[in-house]
N, C-alpha and C positions, 0 to 999 in steps of 0.2 A: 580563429583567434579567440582565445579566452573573453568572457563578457567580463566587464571591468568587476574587480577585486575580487578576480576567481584565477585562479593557478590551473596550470596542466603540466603534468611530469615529462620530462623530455621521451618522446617515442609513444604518448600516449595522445588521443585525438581532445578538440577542447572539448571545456563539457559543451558545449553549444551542441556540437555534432553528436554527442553520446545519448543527449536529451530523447532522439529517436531510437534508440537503443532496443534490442528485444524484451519485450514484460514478459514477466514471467507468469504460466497459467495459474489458475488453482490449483489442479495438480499439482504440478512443480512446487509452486510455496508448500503444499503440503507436505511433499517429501522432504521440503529443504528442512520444515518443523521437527517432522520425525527423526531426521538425524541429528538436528540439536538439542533436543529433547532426549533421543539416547546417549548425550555429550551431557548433558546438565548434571548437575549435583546438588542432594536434598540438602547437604549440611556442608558449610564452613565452621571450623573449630580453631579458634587460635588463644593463642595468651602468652604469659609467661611467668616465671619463677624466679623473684628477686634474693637473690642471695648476699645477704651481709655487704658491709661498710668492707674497705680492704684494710690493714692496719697492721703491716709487720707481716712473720713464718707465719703464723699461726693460721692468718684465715689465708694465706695459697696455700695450704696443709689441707685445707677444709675445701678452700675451689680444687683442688687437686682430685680431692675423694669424689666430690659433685661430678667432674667433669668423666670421672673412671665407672661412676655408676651410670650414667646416659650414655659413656658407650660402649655399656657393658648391654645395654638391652635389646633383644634380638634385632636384627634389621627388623622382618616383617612378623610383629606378634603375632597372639590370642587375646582376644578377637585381632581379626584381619585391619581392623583400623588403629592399631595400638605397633608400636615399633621405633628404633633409633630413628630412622627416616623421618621422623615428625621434629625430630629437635635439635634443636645448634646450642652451642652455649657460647655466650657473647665474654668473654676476659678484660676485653680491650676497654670497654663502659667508662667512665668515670673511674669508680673506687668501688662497685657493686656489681657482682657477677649476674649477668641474666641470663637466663635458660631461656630463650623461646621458642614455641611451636606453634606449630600451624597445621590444616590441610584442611582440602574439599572431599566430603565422601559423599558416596552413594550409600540410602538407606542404614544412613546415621540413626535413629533412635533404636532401632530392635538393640544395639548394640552399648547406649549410653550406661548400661548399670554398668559393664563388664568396663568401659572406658573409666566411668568415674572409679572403681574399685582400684584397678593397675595405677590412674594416677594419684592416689591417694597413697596406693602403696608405693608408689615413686616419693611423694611428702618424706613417708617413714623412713626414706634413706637416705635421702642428703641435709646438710644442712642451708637452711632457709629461712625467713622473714615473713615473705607475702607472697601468695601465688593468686594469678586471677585467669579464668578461662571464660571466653565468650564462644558462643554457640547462635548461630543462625542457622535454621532448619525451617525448612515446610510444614513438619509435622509437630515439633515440637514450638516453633516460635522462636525470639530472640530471649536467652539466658544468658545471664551472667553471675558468675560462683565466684568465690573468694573468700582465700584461706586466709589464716593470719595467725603466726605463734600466738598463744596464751600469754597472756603477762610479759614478764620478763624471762620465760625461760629459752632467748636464743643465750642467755649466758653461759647455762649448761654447754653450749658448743665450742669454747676455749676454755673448759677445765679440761685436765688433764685426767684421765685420756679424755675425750669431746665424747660430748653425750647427746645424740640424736632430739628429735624434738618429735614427741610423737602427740601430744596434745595442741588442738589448735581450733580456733571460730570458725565458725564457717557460716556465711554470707547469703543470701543470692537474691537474686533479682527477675525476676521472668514473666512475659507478656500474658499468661495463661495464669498465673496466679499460683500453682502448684512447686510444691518443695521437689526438685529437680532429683534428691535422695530416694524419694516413693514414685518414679516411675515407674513400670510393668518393668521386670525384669527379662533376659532375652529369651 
């Protein structure tokens, strides 16, 4: 019988009886480490890319392009952490399209310059507002980047033809102190 305000799953013994249960040796916990430790990951990398207010043809002309260019990009990039597989784009939102991505990698920094280059070169082709990327790593720490058009130039993106936004701030925040642009490259 379960000890009061403790459950037991149907076909399972209560805990009462489990209490005696076999320990596991050193050994064994050791092993159990080493397989979860071959399971862990140096880096989670998430964020997302906020795209325009909706308002009429013009900006689904523009979520249209956004959405043709992320899945225009290979499944699995250069470098190996870079690829469609990282990203959804959200339509449904509000009235503002959001791109977001995510993933856990192993041995995330050797590879950060090459990541930040590809998503900046992702910036350069769609149209966008604000992009922000968080990064928790081992080796690097907690980062956080963020882009943001210049000025007023998302208006450039409903003239006729729409004109890309290739100038923009860039942000950052991070536990180590260091501009996240000057790390060792791969």
């Amino acid at each position: 019988m379960p000890l009061r305000g403790q459950m037991s799953l149907p076909g399972t013994p209560p805990v009462s009886d489990r209490l005696g249960a076999h320990q596991p040796s050193a050994t064994e916990c050791a092993a159990r480490w080493q397989i979860a430790d071959n399971m862990a990951y140096d880096a989670i990398v998430y964020g997302c890319i906020d795209c325009f207010l909706a308002g009429g043809e013009d900006w689904r002309r523009l979520w249209r392009h956004n959405r043709t260019v992320i899945d225009d990009l290979p499944e699995r990039g250069d470098p190996p952490l870079w690829g469609r597989r990282l990203f959804s784009v959200d339509e449904d939102s509000s009235r503002i399209q959001v791109v977001h991505f995510g993933g856990a990698f192993k041995n995330f920094a050797p590879y950060w310059r090459g990541w930040l280059e590809r998503f900046e070169g992702l910036l350069r082709q769609i149209y966008w507002n604000t992009a922000r990327v968080h990064i928790e790593d081992e080796e690097l720490g907690r980062i956080t980047c963020r882009w943001e058009v210049k000025g007023e130039s998302w208006h450039l993106a409903i003239q006729e033809p729409p004109v890309l936004q290739v100038e923009w701030d860039f942000t950052w925040q991070a536990d180590h102190g260091i501009d996240p642009r000057q790390f060792p490259a791969e």
